[in-house]
C-alpha positions as CSV (number, residue, x, y, z in Angstrom):
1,X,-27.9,18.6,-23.0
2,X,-29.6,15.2,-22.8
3,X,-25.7,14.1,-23.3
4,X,-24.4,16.1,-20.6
5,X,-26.9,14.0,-18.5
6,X,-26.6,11.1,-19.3
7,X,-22.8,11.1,-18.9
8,X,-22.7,12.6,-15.5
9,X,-25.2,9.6,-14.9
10,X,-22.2,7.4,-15.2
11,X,-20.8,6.1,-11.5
12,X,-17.2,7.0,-10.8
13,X,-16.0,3.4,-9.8
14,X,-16.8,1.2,-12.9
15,X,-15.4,-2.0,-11.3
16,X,-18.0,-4.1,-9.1
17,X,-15.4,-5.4,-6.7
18,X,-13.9,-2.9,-4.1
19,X,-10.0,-2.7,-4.4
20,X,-8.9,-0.8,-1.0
21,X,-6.3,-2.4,0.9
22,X,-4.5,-1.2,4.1
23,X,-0.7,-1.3,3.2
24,X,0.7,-0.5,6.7
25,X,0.0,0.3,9.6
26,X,2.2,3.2,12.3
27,X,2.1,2.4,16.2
28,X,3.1,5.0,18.6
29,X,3.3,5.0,22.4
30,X,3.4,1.1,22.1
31,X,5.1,-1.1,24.3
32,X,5.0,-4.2,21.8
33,X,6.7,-4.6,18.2
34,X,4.4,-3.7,15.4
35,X,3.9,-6.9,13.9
36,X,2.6,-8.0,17.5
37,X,-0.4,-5.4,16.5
38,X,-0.1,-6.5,12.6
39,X,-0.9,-10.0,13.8
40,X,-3.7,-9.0,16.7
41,X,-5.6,-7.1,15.2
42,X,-5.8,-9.7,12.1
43,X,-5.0,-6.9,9.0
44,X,-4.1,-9.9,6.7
45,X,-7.9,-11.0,7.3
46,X,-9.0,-7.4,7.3
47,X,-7.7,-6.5,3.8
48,X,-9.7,-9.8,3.0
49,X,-12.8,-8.5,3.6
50,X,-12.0,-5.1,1.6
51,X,-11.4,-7.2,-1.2
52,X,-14.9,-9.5,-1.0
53,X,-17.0,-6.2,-1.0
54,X,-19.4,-5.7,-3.4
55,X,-21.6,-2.7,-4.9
56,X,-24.5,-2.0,-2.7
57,X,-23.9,-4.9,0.1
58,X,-22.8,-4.0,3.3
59,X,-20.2,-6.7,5.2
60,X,-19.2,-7.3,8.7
61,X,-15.6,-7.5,9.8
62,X,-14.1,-7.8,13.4
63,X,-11.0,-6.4,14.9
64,X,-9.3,-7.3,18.0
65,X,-7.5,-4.9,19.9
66,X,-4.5,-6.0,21.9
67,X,-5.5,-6.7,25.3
68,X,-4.2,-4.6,27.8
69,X,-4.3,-3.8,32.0
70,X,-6.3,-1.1,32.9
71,X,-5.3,2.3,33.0
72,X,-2.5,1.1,30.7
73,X,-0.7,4.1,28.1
74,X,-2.7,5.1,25.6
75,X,-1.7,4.2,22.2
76,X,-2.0,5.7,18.7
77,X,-2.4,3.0,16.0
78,X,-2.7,4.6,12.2
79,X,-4.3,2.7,9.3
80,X,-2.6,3.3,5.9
81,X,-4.9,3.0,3.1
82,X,-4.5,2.3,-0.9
83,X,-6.9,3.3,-3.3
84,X,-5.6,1.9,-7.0
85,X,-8.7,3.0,-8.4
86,X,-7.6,5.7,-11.6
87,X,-10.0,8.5,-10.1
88,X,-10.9,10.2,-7.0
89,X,-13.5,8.6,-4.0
90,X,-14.5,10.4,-0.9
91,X,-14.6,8.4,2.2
92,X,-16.2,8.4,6.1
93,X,-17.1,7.1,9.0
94,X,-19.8,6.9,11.0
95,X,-20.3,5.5,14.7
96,X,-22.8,2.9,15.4
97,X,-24.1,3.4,18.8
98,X,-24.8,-0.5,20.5
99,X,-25.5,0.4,24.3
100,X,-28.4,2.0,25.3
101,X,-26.9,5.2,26.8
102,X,-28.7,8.6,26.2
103,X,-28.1,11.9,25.0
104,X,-27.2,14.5,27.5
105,X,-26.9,18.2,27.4
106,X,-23.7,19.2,28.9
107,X,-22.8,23.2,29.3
108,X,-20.5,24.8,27.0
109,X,-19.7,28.8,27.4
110,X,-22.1,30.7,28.9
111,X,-25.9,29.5,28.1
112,X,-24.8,27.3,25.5
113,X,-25.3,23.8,25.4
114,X,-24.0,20.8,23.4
115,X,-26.0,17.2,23.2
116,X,-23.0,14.7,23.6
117,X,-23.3,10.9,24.8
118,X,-22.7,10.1,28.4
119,X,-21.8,6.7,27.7
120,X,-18.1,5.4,29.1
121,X,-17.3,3.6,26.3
122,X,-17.0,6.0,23.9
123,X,-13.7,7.0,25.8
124,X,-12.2,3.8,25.0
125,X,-11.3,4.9,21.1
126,X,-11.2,8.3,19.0
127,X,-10.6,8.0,15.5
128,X,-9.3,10.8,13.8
129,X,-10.6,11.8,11.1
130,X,-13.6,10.6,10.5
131,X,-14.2,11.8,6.3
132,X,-11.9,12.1,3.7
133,X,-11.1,12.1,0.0
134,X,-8.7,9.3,-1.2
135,X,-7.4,11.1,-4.8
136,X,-6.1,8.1,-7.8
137,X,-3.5,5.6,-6.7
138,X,-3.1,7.6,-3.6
139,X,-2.7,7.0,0.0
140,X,-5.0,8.0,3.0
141,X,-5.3,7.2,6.1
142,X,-6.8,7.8,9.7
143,X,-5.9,7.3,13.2
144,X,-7.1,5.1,15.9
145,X,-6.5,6.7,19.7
146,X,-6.7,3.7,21.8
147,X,-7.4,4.1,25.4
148,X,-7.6,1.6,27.9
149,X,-9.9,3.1,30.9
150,X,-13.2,1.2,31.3
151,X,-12.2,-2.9,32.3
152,X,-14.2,-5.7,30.8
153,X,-15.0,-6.7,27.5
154,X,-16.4,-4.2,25.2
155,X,-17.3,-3.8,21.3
156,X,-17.5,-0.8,19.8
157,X,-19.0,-0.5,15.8
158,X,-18.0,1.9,13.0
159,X,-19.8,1.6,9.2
160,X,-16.9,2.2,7.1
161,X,-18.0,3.7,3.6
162,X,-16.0,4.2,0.7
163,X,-17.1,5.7,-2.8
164,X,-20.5,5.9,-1.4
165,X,-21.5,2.0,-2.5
166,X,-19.1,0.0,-0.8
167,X,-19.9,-0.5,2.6
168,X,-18.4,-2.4,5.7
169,X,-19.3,-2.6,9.2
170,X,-15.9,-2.3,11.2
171,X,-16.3,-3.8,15.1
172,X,-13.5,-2.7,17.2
173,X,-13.3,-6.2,20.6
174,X,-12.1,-4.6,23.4
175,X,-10.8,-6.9,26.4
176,X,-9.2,-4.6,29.2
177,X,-8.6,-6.2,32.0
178,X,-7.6,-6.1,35.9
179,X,-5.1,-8.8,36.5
180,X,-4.9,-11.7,34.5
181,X,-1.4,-13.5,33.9
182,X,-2.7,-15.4,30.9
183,X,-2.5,-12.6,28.6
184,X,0.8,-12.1,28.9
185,X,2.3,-15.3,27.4
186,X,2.6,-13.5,23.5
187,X,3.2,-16.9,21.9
188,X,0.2,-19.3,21.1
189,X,1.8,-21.8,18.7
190,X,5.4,-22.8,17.6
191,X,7.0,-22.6,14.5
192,X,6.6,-25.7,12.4
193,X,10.0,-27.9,11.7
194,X,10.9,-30.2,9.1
195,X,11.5,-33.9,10.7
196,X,12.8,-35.1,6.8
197,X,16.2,-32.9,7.9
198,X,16.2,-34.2,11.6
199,X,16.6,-30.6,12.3
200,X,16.8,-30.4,16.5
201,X,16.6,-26.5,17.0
202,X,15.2,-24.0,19.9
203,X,12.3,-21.9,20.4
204,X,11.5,-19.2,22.6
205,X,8.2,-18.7,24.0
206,X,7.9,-14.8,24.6
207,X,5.7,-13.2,28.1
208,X,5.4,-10.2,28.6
209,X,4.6,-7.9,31.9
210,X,2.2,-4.7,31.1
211,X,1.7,-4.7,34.8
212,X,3.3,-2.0,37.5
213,X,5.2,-5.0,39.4
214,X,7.0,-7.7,39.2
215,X,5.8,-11.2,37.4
216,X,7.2,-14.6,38.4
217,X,6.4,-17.4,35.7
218,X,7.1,-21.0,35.2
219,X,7.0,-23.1,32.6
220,X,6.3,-27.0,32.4
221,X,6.0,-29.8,29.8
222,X,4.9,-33.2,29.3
223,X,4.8,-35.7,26.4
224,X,1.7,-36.4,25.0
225,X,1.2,-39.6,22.7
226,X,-1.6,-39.7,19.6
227,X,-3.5,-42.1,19.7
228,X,-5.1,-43.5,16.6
229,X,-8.6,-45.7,16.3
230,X,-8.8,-48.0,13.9
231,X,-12.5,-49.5,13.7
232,X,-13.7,-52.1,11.1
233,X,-17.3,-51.5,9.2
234,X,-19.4,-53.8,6.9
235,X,-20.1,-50.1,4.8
236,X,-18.0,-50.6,1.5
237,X,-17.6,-47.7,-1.4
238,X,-15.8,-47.0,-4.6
239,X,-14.3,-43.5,-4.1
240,X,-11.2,-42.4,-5.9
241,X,-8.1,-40.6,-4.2
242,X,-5.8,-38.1,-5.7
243,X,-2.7,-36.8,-4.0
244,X,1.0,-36.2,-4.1
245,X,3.6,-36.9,-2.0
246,X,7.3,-35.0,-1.8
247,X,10.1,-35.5,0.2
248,X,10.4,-31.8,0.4
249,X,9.8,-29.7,3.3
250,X,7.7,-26.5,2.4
251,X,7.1,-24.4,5.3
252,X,3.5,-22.3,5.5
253,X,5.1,-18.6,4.6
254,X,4.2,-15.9,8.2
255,X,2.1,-13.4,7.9
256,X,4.5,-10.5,8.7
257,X,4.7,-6.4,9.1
258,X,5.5,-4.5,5.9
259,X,9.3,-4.3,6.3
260,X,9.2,0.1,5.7
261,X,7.6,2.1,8.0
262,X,5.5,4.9,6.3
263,X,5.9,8.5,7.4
264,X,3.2,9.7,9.8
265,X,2.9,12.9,12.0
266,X,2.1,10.4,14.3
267,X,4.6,8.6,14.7
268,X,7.6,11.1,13.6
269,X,10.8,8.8,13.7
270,X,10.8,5.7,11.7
271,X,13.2,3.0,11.0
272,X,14.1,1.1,7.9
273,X,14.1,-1.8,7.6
274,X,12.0,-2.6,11.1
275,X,12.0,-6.7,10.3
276,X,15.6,-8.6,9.6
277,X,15.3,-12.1,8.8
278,X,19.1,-13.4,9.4
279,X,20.2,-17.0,8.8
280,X,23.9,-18.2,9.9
281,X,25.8,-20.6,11.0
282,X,26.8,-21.9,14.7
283,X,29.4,-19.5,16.2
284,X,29.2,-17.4,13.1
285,X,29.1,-13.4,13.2
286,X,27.1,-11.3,10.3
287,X,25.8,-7.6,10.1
288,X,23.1,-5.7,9.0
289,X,22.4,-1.9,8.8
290,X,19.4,0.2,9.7
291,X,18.8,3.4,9.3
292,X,16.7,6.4,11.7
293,X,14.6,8.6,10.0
294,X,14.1,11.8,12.0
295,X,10.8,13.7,10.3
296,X,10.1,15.9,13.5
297,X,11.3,19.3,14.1
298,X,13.2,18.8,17.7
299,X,16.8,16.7,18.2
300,X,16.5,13.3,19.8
301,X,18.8,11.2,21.4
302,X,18.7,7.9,20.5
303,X,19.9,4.9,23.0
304,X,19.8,1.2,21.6
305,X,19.1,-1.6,24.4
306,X,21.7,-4.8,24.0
307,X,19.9,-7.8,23.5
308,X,21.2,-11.0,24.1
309,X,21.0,-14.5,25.0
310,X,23.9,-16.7,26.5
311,X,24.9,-19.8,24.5
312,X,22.1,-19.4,22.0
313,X,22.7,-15.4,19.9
314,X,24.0,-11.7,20.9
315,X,22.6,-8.7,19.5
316,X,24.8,-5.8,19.3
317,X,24.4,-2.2,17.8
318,X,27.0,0.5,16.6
319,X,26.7,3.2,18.0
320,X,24.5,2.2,20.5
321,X,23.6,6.0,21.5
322,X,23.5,9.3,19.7
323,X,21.7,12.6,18.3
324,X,19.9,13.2,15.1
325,X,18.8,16.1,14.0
326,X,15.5,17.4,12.5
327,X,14.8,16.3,9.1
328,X,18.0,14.4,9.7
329,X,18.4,10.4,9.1
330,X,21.6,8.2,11.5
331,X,22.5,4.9,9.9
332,X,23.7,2.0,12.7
333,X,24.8,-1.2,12.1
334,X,23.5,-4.4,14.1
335,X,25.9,-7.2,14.9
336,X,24.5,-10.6,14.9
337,X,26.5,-13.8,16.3
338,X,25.4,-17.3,16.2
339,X,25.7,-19.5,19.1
340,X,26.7,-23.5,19.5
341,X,23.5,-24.5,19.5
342,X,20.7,-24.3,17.2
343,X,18.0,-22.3,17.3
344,X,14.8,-21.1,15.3
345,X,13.7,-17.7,17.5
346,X,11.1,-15.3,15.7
347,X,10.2,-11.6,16.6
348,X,13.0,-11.0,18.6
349,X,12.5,-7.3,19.9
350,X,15.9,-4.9,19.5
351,X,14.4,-2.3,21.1
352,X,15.6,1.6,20.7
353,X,14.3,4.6,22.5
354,X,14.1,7.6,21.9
355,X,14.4,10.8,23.6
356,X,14.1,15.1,23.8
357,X,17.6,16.2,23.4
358,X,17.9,19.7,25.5
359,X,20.1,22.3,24.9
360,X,23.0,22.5,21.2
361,X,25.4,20.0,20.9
362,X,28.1,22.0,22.8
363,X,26.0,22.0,26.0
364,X,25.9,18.1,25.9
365,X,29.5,18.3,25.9
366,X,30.2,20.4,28.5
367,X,27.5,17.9,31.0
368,X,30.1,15.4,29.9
369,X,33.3,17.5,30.6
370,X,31.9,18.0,34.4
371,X,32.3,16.3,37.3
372,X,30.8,12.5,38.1
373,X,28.6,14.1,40.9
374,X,27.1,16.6,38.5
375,X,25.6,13.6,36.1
376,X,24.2,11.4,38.8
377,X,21.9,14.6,40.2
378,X,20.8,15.8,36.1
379,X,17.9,14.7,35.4
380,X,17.4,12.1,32.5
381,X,15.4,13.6,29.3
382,X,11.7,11.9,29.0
383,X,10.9,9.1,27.1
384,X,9.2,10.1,23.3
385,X,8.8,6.7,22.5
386,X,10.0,3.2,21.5
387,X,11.0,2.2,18.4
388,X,11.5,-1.8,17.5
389,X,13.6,-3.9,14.9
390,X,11.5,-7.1,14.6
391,X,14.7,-9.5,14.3
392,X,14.0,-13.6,12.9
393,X,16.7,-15.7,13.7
394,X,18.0,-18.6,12.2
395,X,20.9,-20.5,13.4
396,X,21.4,-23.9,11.8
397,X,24.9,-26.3,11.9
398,X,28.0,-25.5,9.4
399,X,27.3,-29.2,7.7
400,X,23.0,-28.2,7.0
401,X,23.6,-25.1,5.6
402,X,22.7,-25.0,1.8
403,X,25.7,-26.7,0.2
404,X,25.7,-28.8,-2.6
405,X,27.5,-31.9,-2.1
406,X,29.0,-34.5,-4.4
407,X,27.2,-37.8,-5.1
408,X,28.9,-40.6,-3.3
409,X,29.9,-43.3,-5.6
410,X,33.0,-45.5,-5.1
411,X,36.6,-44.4,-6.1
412,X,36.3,-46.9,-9.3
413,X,33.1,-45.6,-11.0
414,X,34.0,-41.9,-10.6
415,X,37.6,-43.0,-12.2
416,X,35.3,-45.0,-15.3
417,X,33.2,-41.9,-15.2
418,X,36.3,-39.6,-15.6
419,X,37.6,-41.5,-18.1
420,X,34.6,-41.9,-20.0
421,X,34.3,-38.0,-20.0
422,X,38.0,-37.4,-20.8
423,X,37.7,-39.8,-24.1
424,X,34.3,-38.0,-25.1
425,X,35.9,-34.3,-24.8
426,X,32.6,-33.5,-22.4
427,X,33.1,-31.5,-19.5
428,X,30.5,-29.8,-17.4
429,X,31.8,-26.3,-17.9
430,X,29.6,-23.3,-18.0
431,X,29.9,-20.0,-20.1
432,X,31.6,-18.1,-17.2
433,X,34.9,-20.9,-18.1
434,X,35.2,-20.9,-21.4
435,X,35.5,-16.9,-21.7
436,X,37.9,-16.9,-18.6
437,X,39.7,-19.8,-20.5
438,X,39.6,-17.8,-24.1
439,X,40.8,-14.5,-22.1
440,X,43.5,-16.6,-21.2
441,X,44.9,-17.6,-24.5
442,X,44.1,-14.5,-26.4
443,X,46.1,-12.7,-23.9
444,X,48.7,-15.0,-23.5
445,X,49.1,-14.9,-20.1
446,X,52.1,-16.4,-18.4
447,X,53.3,-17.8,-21.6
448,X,56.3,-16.8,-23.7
449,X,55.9,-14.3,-26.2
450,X,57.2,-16.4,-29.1
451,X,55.8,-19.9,-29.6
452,X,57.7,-22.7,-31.0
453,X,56.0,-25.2,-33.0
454,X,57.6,-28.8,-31.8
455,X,56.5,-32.6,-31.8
456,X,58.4,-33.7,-28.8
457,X,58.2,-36.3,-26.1
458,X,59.4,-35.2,-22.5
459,X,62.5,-37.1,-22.6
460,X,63.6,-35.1,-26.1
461,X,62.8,-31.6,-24.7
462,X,64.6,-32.3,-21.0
463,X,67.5,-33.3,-23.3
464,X,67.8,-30.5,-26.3
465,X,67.3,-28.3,-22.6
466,X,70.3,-29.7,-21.3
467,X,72.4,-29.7,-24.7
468,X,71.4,-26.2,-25.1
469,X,73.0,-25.2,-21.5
470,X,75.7,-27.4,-22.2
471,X,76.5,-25.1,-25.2
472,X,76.4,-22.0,-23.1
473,X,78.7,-23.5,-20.6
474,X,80.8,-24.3,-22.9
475,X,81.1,-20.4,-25.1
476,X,81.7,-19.4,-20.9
477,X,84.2,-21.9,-20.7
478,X,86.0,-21.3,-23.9
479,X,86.5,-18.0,-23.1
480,X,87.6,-18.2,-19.7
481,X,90.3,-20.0,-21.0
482,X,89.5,-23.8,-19.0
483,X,89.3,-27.2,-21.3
484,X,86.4,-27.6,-23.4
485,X,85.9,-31.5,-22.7
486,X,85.4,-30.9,-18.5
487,X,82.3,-29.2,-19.5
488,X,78.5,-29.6,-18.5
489,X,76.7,-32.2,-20.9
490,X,74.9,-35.5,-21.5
491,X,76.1,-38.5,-19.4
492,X,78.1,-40.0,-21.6
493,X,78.9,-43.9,-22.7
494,X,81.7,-45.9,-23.7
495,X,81.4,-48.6,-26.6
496,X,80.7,-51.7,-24.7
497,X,77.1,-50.1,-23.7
498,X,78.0,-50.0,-20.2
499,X,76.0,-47.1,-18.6
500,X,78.3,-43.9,-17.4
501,X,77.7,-42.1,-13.8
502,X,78.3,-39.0,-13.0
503,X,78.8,-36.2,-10.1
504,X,77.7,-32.8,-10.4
505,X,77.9,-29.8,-8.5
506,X,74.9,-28.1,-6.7
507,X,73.2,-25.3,-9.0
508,X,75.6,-26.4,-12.1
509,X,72.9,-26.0,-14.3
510,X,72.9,-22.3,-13.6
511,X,76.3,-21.1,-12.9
512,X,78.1,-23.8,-15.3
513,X,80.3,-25.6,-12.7
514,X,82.5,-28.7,-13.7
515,X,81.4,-32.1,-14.4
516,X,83.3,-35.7,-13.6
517,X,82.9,-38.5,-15.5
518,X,83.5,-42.1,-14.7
519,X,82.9,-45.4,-16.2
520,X,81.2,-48.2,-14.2
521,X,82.0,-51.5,-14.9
C-alpha cells in the first residue's frame, strides 16, 4: 500500500521545462494572407515563451491582434497546439477580468436568472473551448472568435495553464479603430540586399483598404545621407577584438507560415502548399501545382482571381474556376512568368474564393445552355470565404543566376595547364564518367564486332584501305570482262622519281569507276 502511494505521488510531467509549441495556426473569414496574422500576432515569439516556462512560475506574454476598422467581419483565428510530452495533460483557460465592470443579473426563462458581466469588452473575443485534454504527442487546439465592435485600444487577459504547473498569462492588444490611413500600409521594412552582387532589384510596398470606400495613396522618397562623428579623447585602453569578415552575403532567414494548412472544422477547405517560394530568370516561365482540399459536406465553386503586374511578373492559374465535391480534393496549376526587369516581391497574395454551389452538376449546365439575359438577372452564390497562396518572388538576370563559371586565365596557361594534365594522365572526371565510359567499351558500342590488332600510322591504314578497294575493283573488273591495268589503285611513279597525277571520277571509291594516269615532267 505505502507503494501504491508513493508512486501515484509521482508528477506526470518529469521534465522541468514546458515543451508546448503552436505548430500552425487556421484563419477563416479573413481578408489578409495567413502569414500576415503569423507575423502580427508574433507566434514565432509566442512559442518562445512556451518554451522558457518553468514548474511553478507563472510568465507574461503579449499578443497583438491585427488592427482593424470598426464593425469590420468578424474573424475566426484557430491555435494548433503540440504536446511531445509521452503522456496525457489536461489543459484550460481562465479569463482575467482588468476593468472594473460589475456582475449583473440578466433574465433567462421564466424567473430564472443568470449573473453574466455587462462589460463591452468581453464581446470583442470568445474563445472556444476553454478546457481540454491534450493525449501523448497529440494535437489540440482552440479557437479565437475575433470581433471588432468596441473602437479604441483595448487589452483583454487569459491565464493559460497546462499540466496544472505551467502557467502563462496570455494578453490579447486590441487596436480597433475609426479611420486611420496609417494602418493600412502592410509593409514596415524592406527586404535586405546584397551590395557584394550589385544586385539592382524591385520591391513592392503592399496597402491595403479594410474601409467601405475608396482610398487614394501616394508615395514619396528622398535620400538621406549617414553621417558619421568622429571625436578624439585623451581616454586610452587595452581591449582586444575578435571578428570575422566574409565576402559572402548571408541573408537573415523570414519568419514564415507553416507551408500545410491543418484541417479544422473551422476552416473546412484548405490548400497545399499555401506559400511558394519561386526563383527565375528575366522573361522566363515556370509552374507550380496546388492542390484544394474540400473537408466539408456541401459542393463549392472555386474562382481563382488573375494576379499580375505589367513589366515586372504575371500570375496565372489553370483552371481558374470549378466545383469540388465533398470530401473531394481539385489540383490547379499556377503559371509564373518573369519579367525584364528585376525584382525581389514577397507575400504576393493569389487569392481564390470560394463559394455554395446550388443545385447537381446538370443544373449548372443547363444555366449555361440558356440565354445571355437569363445569367445577367441569376443571382451570384455568396461568398464562403477566401483562401490565399502566399507567393515569394524572385526574379534575377540570366548572367546572376547560380552558374558556375570557368576561371579566366589566358589562352597560353590553360594550353600549359592542358598539357601538363594530358602528360600526367589526370583528368577531373567523376564516378558518373568512368562507368558511362566502361559501359561503353564492355558493350562495344558503335564499334565493329571483330577487332584487329594493328601498329599502324595513318598514312599506312589510308593506304592498305585503298589497296584493299583497289582489289575489289579489280575481281569486278575482271569479271566484267574490261583491262585489269585501267583499274582503281595507288598513284603510281615512273623510275626517274618524278611524282605521277591523276584524275578520278566522282564516288570511284564506291562504285569502282576508271582511273587515268599520266606522268608529269
Amino acid at each position: 500500500m505505502d507503494f501504491v502511494q508513493s508512486k501515484q505521488s509521482i508528477p506526470f510531467c518529469q521534465t522541468e521545462v514546458c515543451s508546448i509549441e503552436i505548430v500552425n495556426i487556421s484563419v477563416f473569414n479573413t481578408p489578409i494572407m495567413k502569414d500576415y496574422y503569423w507575423k502580427s500576432m508574433n507566434i514565432t515569439g509566442l512559442n518562445k515563451k512556451f518554451l522558457q516556462l518553468n514548474r511553478n512560475v507563472a510568465a507574461i506574454a503579449s499578443i497583438p491582434i491585427p488592427p482593424m476598422p470598426v464593425n469590420s467581419p468578424p474573424i475566426r483565428v484557430t491555435f494548433h497546439f503540440l504536446n511531445p510530452e509521452a503522456h496525457s495533460t489536461s489543459w484550460s483557460l481562465k479569463r482575467i477580468q482588468l476593468c472594473k465592470c460589475q456582475i449583473v443579473q440578466m433574465p433567462v426563462g421564466v424567473n430564472n436568472f443568470r449573473n453574466v458581466y455587462a462589460c463591452p469588452h468581453r464581446e470583442l473575443l470568445t474563445i472556444l473551448p476553454t478546457s481540454g485534454e491534450a493525449t501523448r504527442k497529440d494535437m489540440f487546439s482552440f479557437t479565437l472568435n475575433i470581433a471588432y465592435s468596441c473602437p479604441g485600444q483595448t487589452m483583454l487577459a487569459y491565464e493559460f495553464i497546462f499540466d496544472i504547473d505551467y502557467k502563462i498569462q496570455l494578453k490579447f492588444l486590441f487596436d480597433v479603430y475609426e479611420f486611420n490611413p496609417r494602418k493600412c500600409i502592410l509593409t514596415q521594412s524592406l527586404l535586405p540586399m546584397c551590395i557584394y552582387k550589385s544586385e539592382h532589384a524591385l520591391q513592392p510596398i503592399w496597402v491595403h483598404n479594410p474601409f467601405s470606400h475608396d482610398l487614394d495613396f501616394k508615395i514619396t522618397t528622398e535620400d538621406r545621407n549617414i553621417v558619421f562623428i568622429l571625436e578624439f579623447m585623451e581616454i586610452k585602453t587595452n581591449f582586444r577584438v575578435k571578428g570575422s569578415a566574409t565576402n559572402m552575403f548571408v541573408p537573415i532567414p523570414a519568419q514564415h507560415s507553416p507551408k500545410v494548412d491543418l484541417e479544422c472544422p473551422e476552416s473546412p477547405f484548405t490548400l497545399y502548399k499555401n506559400h511558394l517560394a519561386v526563383t527565375i530568370g528575366t522573361r522566363e516561365r515556370t509552374s507550380r501545382m496546388v492542390v484544394l482540399h474540400n473537408t466539408s459536406d456541401i459542393c463549392i465553386q472555386y474562382l481563382w482571381k488573375e494576379n499580375s503586374m505589367k513589366g515586372y511578373y504575371s500570375a496565372e492559374v489553370v483552371p481558374p474556376c470549378g466545383t469540388c465535391k465533398p470530401k473531394h480534393t481539385v489540383s490547379c496549376i499556377i503559371k509564373i512568368t518573369g519579367g525584364s526587369t528585376q525584382i525581389v516581391f514577397g507575400n504576393i497574395p493569389i487569392v481564390c474564393e470560394i463559394y455554395t454551389f446550388s443545385g447537381t452538376r446538370i443544373d449548372h449546365v443547363e444555366e449555361c445552355s440558356l440565354d445571355s439575359s437569363i445569367d445577367e438577372k441569376r443571382e451570384p452564390d455568396p461568398l464562403i470565404t477566401r483562401l490565399f497562396v502566399n507567393l515569394s518572388l524572385r526574379v534575377k538576370a540570366l548572367c546572376s543566376l547560380d552558374i558556375p563559371t570557368l576561371p579566366s586565365l589566358p589562352s597560353a596557361d590553360l594550353a600549359a595547364l592542358a598539357k601538363k594534365k594530358f602528360k600526367s594522365g589526370h583528368f577531373d572526371r567523376d564516378i558518373f564518367d568512368k562507368l558511362f565510359w566502361n559501359f561503353i567499351y564492355n558493350e562495344d558500342f558503335l564499334n565493329d564486332i571483330v577487332r584487329k590488332k594493328c601498329d599502324q600510322t595513318y598514312e599506312d591504314a589510308i593506304r592498305d584501305t585503298d589497296m584493299s578497294e583497289s582489289v575489289i575493283c579489280t575481281s569486278k573488273l575482271n569479271k566484267s570482262g574490261l583491262h585489269p591495268r585501267r583499274i582503281c589503285g595507288p598513284p603510281p611513279t615512273n623510275g626517274s622519281g618524278r611524282k605521277a597525277t591523276g584524275r578520278r571520277a566522282p564516288g570511284d571509291r564506291a562504285c569502282g569507276a576508271v582511273q587515268t594516269v599520266s606522268i608529269v615532267d
